[in-house]
C-alpha positions, 0 to 999 in steps of 0.5 A: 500500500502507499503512502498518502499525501494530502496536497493542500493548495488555492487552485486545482489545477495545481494540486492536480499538476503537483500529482500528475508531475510527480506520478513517478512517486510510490505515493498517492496524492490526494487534493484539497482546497478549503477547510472542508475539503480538508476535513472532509478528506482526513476524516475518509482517508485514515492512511494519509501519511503528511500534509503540504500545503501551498503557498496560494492561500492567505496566512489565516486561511493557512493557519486556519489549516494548521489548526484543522488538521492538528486538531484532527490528526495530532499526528500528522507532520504539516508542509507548509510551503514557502511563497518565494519560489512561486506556483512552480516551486510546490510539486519540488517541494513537495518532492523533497517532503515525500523523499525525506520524510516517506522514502528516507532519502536525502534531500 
């Protein structure tokens, strides 16, 4: 079975590129856009394995998310990615978060 991964992130369009473009990965990516979604998400998949979420959304609603998530599933590391490296930058990221954090690879 495979690790799953929540993608968090504004528009779906990117969490959809985000899995597409990383497709090579053993993971299964799963999307969510508002707190709903997310909720709604972590409470029908219990195999999620780590959250990433974008940097599109505004810091409330990403704090908002932090709170949701750790309520929920104490457990769960939360990714939160930076704004600087722009839409390009989340499917690298969260890359590098599945290699350390699920397949124990270097960065």
């Amino acid at each position: 079975m495979r690790p799953v991964v929540l993608l968090v992130g504004r528009l779906p369009a990117v969490v959809e590129n985000v899995a597409r473009e990383l497709e090579d990965l053993p993971i299964q990516w799963l999307g969510a856009h508002d707190r709903n979604e997310v909720i709604a998400q972590l409470e029908n998949e219990p195999g999620i394995a780590t959250v990433v979420i974008g940097a599109g959304l505004d810091d409330r609603v990403r704090g908002d998310l932090i709170g949701v998530i750790a309520g929920l599933c104490p457990d769960l590391c939360i990714h939160v990615k930076d704004r600087a490296s722009g839409p390009d930058g989340m499917a690298p990221f969260a890359r590098r978060v599945v290699r350390m954090e699920l397949l124990g690879e270097p960065a």
